[in-house]
N, C-alpha and C positions, 0 to 999 in steps of 0.2 A: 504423396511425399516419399514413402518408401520404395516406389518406383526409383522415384529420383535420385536417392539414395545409394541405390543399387546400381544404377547406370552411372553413378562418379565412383563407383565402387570398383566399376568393371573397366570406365576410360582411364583410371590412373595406375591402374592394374596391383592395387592392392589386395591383398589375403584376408579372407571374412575375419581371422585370428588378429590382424593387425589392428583392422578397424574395432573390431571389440575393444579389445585391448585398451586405443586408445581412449575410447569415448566410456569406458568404463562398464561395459555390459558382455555379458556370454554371448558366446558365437551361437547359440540357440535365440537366443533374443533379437540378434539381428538379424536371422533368417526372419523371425516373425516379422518385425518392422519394417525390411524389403515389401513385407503384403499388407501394410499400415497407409488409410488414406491422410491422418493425422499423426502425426509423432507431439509431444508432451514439450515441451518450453524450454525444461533442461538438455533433455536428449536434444534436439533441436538445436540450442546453442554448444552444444559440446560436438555435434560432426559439423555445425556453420566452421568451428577451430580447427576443426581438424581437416577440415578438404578446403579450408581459409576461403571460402566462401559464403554469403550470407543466403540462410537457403530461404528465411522470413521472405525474400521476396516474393517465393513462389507464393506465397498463401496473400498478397496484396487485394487480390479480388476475389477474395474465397470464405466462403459461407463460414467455414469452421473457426475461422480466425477472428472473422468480423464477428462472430457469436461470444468466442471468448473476451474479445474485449469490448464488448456490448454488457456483456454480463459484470465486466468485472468495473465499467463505468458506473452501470446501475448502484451495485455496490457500495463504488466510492460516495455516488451522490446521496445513494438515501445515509452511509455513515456522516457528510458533510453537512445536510439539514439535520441529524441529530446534533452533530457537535454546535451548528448555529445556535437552537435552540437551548441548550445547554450555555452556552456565550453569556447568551440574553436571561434565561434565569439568575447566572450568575451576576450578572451586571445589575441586575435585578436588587439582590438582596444585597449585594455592596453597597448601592444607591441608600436601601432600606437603614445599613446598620450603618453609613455614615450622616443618615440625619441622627439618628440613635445617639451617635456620638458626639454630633453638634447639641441636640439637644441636652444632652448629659453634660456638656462643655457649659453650656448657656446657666442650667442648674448650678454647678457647682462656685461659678462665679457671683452668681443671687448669694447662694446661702455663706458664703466667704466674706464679701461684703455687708451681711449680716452680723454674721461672728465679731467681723471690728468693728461694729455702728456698736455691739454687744459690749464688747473690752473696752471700748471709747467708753462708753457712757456709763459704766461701773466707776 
């Protein structure tokens, strides 16, 4: 990638100092990245803006890419079976505390009807 980088560096005839500049890094840093076979997600989207080309497409069938977002799948899925489970507990003890509360409904109406069979019959 940093090949790559460097040869739209070179066909549009840009100054190492511009490209910096732009994409926000020292002209030391983009010598390193020139010899970079991965560039990072940000860097990456900040020279796709600025040579307004998307360079993501280089990396379409490439091991580094498919890894990051392998990984970052993985991730999502095992955080997406916690949050399930998490759902289902909760759903759980809602379930729990609304018979709690029918039951407590069911009570309250017994001993109410009580109370006035009590006051009647005084």
């Amino acid at each position: 990638m940093g090949k790559i980088i460097h040869e739209l560096v070179a066909e549009k005839g840009f100054k190492a100092k511009t490209v910096a500049k732009a994409v926000h890094i020292s002209e030391a840093t983009l010598y390193k990245v020139y010899k970079r076979k991965v560039i990072d997600i940000p860097k990456l989207v900040a020279f796709s803006i600025f040579f307004e080309k998307n360079l993501f497409e280089y990396y379409i069938d490439d091991e580094a890419i498919n890894t990051i977002f392998d990984s970052g799948s993985r991730v999502l899925s095992k955080e997406n079976i916690e949050l399930k489970e998490t759902i289902k507990a909760k759903d759980k003890r809602i379930k729990e505390l609304e018979e709690i509360i029918y039951t407590q409904k069911k009570l309250l109406t017994i001993l109410e009807a009580k109370s006035k069979r009590r006051k009647n019959g005084k």
